[in-house]
C-alpha positions in Angstrom: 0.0 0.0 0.0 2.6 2.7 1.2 5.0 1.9 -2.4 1.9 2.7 -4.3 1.1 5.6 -2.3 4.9 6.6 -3.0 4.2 6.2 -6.8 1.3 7.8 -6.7 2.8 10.9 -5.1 5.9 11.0 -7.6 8.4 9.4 -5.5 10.4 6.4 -6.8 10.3 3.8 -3.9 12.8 1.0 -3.4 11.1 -1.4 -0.6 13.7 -2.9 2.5 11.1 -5.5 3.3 9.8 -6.6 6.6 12.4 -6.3 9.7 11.9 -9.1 12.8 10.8 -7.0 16.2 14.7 -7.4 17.1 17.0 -4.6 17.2 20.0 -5.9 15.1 17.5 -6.5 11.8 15.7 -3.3 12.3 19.0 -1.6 12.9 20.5 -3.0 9.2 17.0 -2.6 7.6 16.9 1.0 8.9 20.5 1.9 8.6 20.1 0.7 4.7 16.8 3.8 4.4 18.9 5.7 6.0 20.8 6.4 2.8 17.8 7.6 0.8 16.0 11.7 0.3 13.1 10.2 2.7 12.6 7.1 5.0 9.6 5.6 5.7 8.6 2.9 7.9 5.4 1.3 9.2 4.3 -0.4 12.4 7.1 -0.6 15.9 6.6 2.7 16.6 3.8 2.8 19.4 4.5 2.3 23.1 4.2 -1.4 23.4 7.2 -3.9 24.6 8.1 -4.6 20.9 7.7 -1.0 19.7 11.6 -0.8 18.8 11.7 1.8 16.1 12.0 5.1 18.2 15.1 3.9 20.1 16.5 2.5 16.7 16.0 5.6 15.2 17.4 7.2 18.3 20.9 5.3 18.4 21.4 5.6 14.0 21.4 9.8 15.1 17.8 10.4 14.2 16.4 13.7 15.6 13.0 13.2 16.5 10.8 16.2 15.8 7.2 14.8 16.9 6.2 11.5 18.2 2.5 11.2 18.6 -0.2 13.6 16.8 -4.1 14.1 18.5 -5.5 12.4 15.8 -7.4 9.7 15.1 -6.6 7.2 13.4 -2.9 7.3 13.4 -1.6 8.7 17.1 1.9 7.2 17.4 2.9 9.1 13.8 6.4 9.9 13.9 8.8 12.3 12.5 12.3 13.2 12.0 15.3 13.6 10.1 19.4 12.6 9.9 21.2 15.3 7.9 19.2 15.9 5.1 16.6 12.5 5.2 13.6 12.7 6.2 12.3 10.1 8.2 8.4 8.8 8.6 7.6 6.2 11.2 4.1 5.5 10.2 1.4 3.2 12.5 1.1 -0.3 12.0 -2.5 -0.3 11.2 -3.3 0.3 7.5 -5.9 2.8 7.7 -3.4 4.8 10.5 -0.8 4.5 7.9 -2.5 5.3 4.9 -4.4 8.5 6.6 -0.6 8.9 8.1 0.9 9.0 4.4 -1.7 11.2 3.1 -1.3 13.9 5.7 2.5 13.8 6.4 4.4 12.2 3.6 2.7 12.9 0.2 3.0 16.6 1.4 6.9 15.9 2.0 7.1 14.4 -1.2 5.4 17.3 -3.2 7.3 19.3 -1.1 10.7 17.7 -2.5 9.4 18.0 -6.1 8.9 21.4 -5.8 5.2 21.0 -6.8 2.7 24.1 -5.4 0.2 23.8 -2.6 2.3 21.3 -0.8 0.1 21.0 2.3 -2.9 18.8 2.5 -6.0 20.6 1.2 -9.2 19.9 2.5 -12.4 21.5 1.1 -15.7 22.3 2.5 -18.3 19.9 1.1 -21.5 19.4 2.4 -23.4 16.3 4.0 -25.5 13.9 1.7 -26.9 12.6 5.0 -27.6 13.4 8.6 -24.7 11.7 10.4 -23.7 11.2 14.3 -20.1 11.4 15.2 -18.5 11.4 18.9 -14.5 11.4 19.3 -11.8 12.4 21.4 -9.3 13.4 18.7 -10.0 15.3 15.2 -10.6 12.0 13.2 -10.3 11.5 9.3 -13.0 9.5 8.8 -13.2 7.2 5.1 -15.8 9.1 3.1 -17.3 8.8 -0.4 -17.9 11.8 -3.0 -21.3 11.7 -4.6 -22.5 14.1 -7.6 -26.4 14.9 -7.9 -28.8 17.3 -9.1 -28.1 19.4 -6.1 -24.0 18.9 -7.1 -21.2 17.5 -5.0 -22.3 15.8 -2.0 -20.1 13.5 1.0 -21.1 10.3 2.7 -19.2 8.7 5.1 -18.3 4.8 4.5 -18.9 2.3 7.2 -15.8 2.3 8.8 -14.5 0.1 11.6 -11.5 1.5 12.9 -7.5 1.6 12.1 -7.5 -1.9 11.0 -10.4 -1.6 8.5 -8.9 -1.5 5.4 -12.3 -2.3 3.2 -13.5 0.7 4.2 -10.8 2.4 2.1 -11.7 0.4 -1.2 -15.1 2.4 -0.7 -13.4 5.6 -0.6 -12.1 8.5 -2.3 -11.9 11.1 0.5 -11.2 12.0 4.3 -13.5 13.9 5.9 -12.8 15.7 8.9 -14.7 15.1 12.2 -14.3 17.4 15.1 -13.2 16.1 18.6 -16.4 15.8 20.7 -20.2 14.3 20.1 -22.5 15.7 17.6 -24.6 15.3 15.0 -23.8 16.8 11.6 -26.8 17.3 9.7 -27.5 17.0 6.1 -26.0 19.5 3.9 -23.8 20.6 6.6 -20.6 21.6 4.7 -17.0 19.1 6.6 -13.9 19.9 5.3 -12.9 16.9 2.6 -9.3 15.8 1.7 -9.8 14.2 -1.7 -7.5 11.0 -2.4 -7.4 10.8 -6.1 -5.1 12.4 -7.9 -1.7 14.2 -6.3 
C-alpha cells in the first residue's frame, strides 16, 4: 500500500522488506533507508514492549521532531530527520498509515518536487446525509464523494477502525470530524481531503 502511495505521489520507492521486532534487523533494515532523500517505515513505533523503532532511530542519530499527533486514526505518527533524510515512522494499522501518508508524507514528497500547494488541502463539502459522530481526537474518517442534481455531496463509508482496510476500497476522501459528540446534519458543509489524484 505505502509503495503505491509513493508512486502515486511521484516518488520512486525502493522497498527494504519486513524487519523481525529485534533490534539488530531493524537496525540493518533501517540503517540501509537511512541512505535515501526520505525514509519511511510502518508499524514498531507505538509504546508497546516490541515497539523498537524510536530507540532505533534514536541510536542511528535520528532527531525526532514529533512523536504522537491528537488524531485519530494514526496517534503514534512519527517524524524526524538525519542530515538531510527525512524520516516517517508510520502506525502499524493500514488505515493509521494510509491516513498517516496522506497527511504527512505525500506533502513531503510534493514538497521535495517542488510542486505548489504542498500541504494537504481539505475543502468544504456538504453532507448527503444526517450523520452522528463522537471522538476524542480530530478523526479523518473514510468518506465517499457523490454528484447529484443538487451537485457535490459527501457520505461517510462504514468504517470500523484503524484496521479496516475495506473501508478504504469504498473511498475516495477523508472527511474531517471534530473532537467531541454531535450530529452533523445534512448538507452541513466538513472539510474533505480528496484522495485521487496528487
Amino acid at each position: 500500500m505505502l509503495v503505491a502511495q509513493t508512486i502515486r505521489a511521484g516518488g520512486a520507492p525502493r522497498y527494504l522488506g519486513i524487519a523481525r521486532d529485534r533490534v539488530e534487523d531493524l537496525t540493518a533494515k533501517i540503517g540501509d533507508g537511512l541512505n535515501s532523500a526520505v525514509l519511511i517505515l510502518s508499524g514498531g513505533v507505538s509504546a508497546g514492549t516490541l515497539d523498537l523503532v524510536p530507540g532505533v532511530l534514536h541510536d542511528l542519530g535520528v532527531h525526532a521532531h514529533f512523536h504522537k499527533v491528537r488524531m485519530k486514526p494514526g496517534k503514534p505518527n512519527f517524524f524526524g530527520t538525519r542530515g538531510e533524510t527525512l524520516v516517517f515512522g508510520l502506525p502499524g494499522n493500514p488505515v493509521s498509515a494510509f491516513v498517516g501518508f496522506e497527511l504527512f508524507v505525500k506533502p513531503a514528497l510534493r514538497q521535495l518536487r517542488g510542486l505548489p500547494a504542498a500541504a494537504p488541502l481539505f475543502q468544504p463539502v456538504p453532507l448527503a446525509a444526517e450523520f452522528r459522530s463522537d471522538t476524542d481526537r480530530p478523526t479523518y474518517h473514510p468518506a465517499k464523494l457523490e454528484f447529484g442534481p443538487d451537485g457535490e455531496r459527501v457520505r461517510p463509508v462504514v468504517w470500523h477502525g484503524s484496521p479496516d482496510l475495506r473501508a478504504l476500497t469504498r473511498a475516495d476522501a477523508l472527511m474531517l470530524l471534530p473532537p467531541g459528540e454531535g450530529v452533523h446534519g445534512e448538507g452541513w458543509p466538513m472539510p474533505v481531503l480528496r484522495l485521487a489524484g496528487e
